[in-house]
N, CA, C and O atoms as a Tinker XYZ file with bonds, in Angstrom:
   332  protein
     1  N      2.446000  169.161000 -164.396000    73     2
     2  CA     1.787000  170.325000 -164.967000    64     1     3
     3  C      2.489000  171.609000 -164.556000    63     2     4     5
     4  O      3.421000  171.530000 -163.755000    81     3
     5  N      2.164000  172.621000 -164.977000    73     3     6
     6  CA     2.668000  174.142000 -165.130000    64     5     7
     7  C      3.878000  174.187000 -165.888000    63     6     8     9
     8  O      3.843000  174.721000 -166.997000    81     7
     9  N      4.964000  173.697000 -165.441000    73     7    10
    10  CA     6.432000  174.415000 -165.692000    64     9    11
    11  C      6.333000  173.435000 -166.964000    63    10    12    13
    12  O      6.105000  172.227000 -166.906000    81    11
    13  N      6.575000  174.285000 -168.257000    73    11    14
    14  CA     6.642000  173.836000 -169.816000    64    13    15
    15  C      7.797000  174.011000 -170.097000    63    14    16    17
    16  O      7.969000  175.220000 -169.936000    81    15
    17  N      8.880000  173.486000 -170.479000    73    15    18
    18  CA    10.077000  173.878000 -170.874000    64    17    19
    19  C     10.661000  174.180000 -172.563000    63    18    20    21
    20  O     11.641000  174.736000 -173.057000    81    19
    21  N      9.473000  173.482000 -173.064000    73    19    22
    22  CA     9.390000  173.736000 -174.248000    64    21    23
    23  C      7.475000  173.446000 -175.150000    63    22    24    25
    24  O      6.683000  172.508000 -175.064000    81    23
    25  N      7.447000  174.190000 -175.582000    73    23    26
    26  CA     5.765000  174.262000 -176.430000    64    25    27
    27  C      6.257000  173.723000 -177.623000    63    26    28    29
    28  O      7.224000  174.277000 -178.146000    81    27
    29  N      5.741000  172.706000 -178.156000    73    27    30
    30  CA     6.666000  172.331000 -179.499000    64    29    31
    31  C      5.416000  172.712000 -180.439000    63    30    32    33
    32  O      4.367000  172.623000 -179.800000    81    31
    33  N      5.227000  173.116000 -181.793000    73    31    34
    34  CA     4.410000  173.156000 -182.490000    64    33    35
    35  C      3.778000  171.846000 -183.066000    63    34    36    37
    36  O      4.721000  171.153000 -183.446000    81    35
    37  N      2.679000  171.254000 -183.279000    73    35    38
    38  CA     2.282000  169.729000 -183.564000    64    37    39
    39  C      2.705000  169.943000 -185.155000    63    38    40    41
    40  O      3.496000  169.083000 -185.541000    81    39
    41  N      2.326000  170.926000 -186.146000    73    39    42
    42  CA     2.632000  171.173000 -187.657000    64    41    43
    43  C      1.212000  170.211000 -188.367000    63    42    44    45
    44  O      1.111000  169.372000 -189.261000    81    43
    45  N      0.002000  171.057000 -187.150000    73    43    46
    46  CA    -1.038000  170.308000 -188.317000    64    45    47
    47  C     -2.385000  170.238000 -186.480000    63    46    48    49
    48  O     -2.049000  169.962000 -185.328000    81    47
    49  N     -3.838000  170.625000 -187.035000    73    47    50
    50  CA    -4.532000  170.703000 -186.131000    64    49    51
    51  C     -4.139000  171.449000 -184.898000    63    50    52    53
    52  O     -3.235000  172.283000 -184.949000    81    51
    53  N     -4.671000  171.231000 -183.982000    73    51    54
    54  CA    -4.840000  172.236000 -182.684000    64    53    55
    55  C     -4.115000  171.071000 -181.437000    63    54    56    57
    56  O     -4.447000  171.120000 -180.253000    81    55
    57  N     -3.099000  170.071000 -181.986000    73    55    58
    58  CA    -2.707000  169.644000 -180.693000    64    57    59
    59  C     -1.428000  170.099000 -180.306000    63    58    60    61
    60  O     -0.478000  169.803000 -181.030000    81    59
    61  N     -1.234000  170.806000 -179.230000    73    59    62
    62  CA    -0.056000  171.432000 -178.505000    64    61    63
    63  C      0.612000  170.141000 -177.354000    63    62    64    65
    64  O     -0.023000  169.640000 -176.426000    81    63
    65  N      2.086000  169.808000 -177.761000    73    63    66
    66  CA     2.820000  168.857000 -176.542000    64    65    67
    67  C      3.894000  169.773000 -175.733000    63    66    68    69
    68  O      4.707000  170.508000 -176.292000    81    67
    69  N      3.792000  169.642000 -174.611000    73    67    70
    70  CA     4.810000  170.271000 -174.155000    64    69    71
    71  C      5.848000  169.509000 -173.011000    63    70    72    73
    72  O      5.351000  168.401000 -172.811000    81    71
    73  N      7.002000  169.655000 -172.245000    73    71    74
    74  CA     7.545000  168.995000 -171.636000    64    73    75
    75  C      7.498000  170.103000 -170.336000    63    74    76    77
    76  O      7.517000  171.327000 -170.212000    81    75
    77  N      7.424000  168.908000 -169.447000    73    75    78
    78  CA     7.944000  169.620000 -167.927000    64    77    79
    79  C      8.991000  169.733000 -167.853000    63    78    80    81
    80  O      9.776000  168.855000 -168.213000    81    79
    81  N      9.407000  171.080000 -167.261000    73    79    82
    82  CA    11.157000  171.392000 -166.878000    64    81    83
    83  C     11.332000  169.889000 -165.901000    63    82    84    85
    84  O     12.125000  168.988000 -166.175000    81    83
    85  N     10.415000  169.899000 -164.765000    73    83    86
    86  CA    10.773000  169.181000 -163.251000    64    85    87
    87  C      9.832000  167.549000 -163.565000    63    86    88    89
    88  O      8.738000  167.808000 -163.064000    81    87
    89  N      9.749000  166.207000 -164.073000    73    87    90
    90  CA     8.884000  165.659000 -164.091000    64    89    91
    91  C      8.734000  165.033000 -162.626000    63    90    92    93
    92  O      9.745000  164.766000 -161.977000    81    91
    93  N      7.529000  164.818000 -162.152000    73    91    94
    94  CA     7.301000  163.800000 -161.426000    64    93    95
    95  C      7.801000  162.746000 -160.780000    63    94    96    97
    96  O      8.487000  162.025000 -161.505000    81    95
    97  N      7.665000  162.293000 -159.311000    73    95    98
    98  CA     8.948000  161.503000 -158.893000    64    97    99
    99  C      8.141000  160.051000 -159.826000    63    98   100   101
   100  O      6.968000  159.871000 -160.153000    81    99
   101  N      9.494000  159.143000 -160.042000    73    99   102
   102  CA     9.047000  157.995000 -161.039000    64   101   103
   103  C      9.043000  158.019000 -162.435000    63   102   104   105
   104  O      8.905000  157.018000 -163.138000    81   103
   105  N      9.188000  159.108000 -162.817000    73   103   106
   106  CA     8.542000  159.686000 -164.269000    64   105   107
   107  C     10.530000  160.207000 -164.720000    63   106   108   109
   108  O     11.050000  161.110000 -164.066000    81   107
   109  N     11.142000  159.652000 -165.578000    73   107   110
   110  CA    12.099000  160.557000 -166.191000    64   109   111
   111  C     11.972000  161.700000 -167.631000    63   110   112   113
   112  O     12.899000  162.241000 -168.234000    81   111
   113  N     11.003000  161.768000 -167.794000    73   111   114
   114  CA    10.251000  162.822000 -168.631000    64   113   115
   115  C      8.832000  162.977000 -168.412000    63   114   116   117
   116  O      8.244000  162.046000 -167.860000    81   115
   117  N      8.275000  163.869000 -168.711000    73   115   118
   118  CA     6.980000  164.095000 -168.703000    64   117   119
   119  C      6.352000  165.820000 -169.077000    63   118   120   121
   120  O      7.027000  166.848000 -169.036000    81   119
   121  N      5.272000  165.730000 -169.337000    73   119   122
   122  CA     4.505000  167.005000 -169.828000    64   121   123
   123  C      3.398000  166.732000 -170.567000    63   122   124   125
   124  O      3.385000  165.568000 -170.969000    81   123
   125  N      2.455000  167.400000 -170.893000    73   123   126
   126  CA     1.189000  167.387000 -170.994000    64   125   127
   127  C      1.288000  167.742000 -172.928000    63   126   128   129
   128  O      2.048000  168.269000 -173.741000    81   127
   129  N     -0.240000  166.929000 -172.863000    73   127   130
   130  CA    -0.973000  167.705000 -174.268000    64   129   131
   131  C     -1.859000  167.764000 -174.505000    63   130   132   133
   132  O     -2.539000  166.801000 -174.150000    81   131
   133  N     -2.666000  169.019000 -175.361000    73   131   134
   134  CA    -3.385000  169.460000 -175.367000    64   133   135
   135  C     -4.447000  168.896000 -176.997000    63   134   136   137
   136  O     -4.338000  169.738000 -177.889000    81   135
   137  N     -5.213000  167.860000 -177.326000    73   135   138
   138  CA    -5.560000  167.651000 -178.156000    64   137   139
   139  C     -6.903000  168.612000 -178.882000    63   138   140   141
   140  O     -7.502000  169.528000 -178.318000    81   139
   141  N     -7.154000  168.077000 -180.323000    73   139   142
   142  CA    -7.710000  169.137000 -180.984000    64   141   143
   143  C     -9.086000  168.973000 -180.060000    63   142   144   145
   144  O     -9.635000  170.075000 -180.052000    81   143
   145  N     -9.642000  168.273000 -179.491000    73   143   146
   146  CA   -10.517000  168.247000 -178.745000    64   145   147
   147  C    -10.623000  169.356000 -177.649000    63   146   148   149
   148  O    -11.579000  170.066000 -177.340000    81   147
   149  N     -9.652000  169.306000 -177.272000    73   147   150
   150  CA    -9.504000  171.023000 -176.348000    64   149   151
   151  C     -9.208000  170.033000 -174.931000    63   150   152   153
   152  O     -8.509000  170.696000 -174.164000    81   151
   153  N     -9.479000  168.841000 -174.425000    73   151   154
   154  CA    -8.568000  167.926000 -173.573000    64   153   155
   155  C     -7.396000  167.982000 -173.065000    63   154   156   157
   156  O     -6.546000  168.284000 -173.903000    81   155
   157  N     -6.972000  167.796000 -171.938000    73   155   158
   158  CA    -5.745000  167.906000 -171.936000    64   157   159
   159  C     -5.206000  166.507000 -171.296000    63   158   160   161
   160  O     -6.089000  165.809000 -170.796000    81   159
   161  N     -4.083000  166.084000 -171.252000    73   159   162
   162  CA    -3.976000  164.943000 -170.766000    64   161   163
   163  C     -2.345000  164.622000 -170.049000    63   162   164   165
   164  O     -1.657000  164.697000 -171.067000    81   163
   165  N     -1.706000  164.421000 -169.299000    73   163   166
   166  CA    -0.221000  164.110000 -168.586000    64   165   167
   167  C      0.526000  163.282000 -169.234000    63   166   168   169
   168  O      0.942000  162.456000 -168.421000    81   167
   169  N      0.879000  163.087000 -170.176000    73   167   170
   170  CA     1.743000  162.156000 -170.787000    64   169   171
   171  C      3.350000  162.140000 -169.374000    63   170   172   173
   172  O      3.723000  162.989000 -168.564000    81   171
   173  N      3.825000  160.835000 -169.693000    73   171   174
   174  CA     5.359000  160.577000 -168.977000    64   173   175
   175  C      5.722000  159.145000 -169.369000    63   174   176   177
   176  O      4.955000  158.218000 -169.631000    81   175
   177  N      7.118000  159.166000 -169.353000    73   175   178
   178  CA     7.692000  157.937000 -168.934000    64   177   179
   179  C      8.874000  157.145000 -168.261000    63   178   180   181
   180  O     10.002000  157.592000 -168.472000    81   179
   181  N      8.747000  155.992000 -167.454000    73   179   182
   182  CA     9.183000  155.689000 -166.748000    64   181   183
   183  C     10.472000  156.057000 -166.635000    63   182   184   185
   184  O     11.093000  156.835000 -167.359000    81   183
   185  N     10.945000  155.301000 -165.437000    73   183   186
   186  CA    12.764000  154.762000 -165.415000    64   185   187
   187  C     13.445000  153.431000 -166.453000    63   186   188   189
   188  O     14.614000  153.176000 -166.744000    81   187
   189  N     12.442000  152.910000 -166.746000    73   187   190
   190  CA    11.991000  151.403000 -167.744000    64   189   191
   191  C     11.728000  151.564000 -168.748000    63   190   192   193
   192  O     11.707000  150.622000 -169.541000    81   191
   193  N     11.400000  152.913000 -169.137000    73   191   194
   194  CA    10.785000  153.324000 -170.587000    64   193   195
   195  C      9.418000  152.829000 -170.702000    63   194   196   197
   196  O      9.235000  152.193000 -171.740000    81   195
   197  N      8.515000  152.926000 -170.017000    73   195   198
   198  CA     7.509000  152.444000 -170.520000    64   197   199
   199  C      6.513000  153.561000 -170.303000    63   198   200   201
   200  O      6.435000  154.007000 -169.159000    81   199
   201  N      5.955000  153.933000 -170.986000    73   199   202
   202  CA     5.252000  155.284000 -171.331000    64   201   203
   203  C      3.616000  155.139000 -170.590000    63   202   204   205
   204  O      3.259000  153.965000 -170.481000    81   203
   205  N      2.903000  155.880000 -170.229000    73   203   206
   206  CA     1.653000  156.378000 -169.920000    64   205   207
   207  C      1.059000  157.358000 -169.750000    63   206   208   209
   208  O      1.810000  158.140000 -169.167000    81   207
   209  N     -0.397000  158.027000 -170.019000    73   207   210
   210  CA    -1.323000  158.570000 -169.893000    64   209   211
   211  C     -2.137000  159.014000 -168.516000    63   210   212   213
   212  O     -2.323000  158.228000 -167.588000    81   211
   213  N     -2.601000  160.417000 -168.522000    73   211   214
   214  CA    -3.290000  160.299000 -167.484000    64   213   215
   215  C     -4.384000  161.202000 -168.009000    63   214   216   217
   216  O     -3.934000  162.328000 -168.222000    81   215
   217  N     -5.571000  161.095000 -168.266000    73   215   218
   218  CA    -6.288000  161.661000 -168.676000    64   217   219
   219  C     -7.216000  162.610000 -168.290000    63   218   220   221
   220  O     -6.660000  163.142000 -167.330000    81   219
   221  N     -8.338000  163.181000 -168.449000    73   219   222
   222  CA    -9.148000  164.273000 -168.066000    64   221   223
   223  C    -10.055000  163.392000 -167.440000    63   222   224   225
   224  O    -10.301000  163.928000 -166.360000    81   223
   225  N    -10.713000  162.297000 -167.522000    73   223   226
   226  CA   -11.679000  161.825000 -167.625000    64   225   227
   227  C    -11.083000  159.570000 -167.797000    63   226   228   229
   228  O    -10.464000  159.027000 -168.712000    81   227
   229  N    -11.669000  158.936000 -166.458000    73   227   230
   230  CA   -11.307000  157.593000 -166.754000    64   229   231
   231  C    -11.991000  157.348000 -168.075000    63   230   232   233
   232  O    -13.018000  157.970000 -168.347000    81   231
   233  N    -11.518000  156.553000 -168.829000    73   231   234
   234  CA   -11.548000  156.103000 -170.661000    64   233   235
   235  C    -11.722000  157.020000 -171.162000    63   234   236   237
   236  O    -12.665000  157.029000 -171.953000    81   235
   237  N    -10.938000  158.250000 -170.985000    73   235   238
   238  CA   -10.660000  159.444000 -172.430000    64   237   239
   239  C     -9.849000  158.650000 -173.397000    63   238   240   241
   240  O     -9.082000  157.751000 -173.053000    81   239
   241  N    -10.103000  159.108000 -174.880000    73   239   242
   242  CA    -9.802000  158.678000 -176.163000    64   241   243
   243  C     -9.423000  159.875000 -176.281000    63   242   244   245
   244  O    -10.106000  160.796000 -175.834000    81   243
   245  N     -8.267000  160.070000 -176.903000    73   243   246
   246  CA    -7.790000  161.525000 -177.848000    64   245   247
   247  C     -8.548000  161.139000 -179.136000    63   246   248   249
   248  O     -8.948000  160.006000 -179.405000    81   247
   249  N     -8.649000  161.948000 -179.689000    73   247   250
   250  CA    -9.446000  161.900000 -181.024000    64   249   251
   251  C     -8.726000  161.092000 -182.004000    63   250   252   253
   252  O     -7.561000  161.420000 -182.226000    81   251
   253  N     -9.182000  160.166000 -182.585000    73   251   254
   254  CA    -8.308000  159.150000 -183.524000    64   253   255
   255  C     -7.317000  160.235000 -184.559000    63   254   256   257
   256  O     -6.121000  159.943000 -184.549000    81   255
   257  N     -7.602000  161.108000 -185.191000    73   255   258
   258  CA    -6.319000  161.755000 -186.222000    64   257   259
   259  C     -5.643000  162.505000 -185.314000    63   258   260   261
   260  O     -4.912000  163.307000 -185.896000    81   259
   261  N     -5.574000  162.590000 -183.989000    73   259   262
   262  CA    -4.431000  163.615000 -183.032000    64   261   263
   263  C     -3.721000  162.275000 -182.782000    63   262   264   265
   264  O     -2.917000  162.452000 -181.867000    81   263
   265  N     -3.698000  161.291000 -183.124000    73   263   266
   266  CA    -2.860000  160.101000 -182.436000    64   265   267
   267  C     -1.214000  159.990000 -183.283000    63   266   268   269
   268  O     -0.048000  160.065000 -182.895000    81   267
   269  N     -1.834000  159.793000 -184.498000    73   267   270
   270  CA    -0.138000  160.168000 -185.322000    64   269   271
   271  C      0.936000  161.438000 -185.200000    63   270   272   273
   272  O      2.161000  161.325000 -185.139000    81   271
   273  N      0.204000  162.617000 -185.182000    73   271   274
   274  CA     0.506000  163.456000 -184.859000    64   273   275
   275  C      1.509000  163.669000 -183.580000    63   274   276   277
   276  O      2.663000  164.096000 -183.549000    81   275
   277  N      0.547000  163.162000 -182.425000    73   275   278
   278  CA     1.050000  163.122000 -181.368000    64   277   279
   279  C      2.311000  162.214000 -180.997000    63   278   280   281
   280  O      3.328000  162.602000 -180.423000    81   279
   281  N      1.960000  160.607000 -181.557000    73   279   282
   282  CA     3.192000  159.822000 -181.552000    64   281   283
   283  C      4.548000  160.283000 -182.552000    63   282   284   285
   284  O      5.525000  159.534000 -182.519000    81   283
   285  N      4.607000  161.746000 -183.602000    73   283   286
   286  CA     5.647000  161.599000 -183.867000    64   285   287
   287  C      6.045000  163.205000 -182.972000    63   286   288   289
   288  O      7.212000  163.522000 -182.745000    81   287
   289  N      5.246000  163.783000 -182.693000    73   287   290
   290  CA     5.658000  165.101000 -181.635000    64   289   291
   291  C      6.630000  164.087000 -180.200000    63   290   292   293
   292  O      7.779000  164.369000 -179.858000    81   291
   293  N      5.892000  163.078000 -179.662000    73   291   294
   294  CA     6.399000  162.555000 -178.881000    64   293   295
   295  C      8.062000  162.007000 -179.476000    63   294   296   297
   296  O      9.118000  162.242000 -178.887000    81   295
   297  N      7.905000  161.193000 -180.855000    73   295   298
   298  CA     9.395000  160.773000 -180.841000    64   297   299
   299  C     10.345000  161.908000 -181.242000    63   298   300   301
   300  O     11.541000  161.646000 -181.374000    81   299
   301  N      9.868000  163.210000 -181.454000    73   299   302
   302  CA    10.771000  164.137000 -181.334000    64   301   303
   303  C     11.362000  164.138000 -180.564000    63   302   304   305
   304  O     12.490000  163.657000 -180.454000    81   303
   305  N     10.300000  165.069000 -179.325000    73   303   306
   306  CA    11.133000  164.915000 -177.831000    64   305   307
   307  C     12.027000  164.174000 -177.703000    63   306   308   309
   308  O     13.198000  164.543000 -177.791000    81   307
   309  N     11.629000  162.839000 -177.441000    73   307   310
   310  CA    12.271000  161.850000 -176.781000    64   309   311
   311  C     14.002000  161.999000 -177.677000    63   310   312   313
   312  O     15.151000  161.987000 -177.234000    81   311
   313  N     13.444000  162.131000 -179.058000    73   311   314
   314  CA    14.827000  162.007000 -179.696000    64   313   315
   315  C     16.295000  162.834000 -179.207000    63   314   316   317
   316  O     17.450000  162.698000 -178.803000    81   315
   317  N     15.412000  163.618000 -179.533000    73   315   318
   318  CA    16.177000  165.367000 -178.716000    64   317   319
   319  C     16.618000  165.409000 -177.858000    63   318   320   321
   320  O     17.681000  165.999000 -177.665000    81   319
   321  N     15.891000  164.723000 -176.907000    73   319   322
   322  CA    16.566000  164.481000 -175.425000    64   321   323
   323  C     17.167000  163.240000 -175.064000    63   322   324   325
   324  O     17.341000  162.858000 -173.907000    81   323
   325  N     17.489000  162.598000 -176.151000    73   323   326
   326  CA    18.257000  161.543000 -176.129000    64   325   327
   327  C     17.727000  160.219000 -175.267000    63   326   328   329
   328  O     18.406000  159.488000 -174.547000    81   327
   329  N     16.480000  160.148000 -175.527000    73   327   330
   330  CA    15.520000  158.746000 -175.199000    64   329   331
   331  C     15.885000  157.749000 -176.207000    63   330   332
   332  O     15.345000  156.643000 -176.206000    81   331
């Protein structure tokens, strides 16, 4: 959390993704998002590639239509940064 290195626009509803400049030890990317719910949640992923969540709340659901959205904001990033 805090250091955003980039705010990407979602291009649809109120969900904002952003990336950490510094991620987390374990984590080779990471940064948060903000769903239309007003939630926020830690997205990262591994050294292995294997991606996870950390949520506001144990069994938070992002709202079912922020989910597409979000999975192609995410394969931006990743693209961009050469994931």
């Amino acid at each position: 959390p805090g250091d955003a290195a980039a705010d990407l626009p979602a291009g649809g509803g109120d969900l904002k993704v952003t990336v950490d400049e510094v991620p987390p030890a374990g984590a080779v990317i990471s940064g948060q998002a903000t769903f239309s719910d007003g939630n926020s949640v830690m997205w990262f992923m591994d050294q292995m590639g294997r991606f996870g969540m950390r949520g506001p709340t144990p069994g938070y659901q992002p709202p079912a239509a922020d989910i597409p959205v979000f999975q192609r904001e995410l394969d931006t990033i990743l693209s961009v940064r050469g994931f």
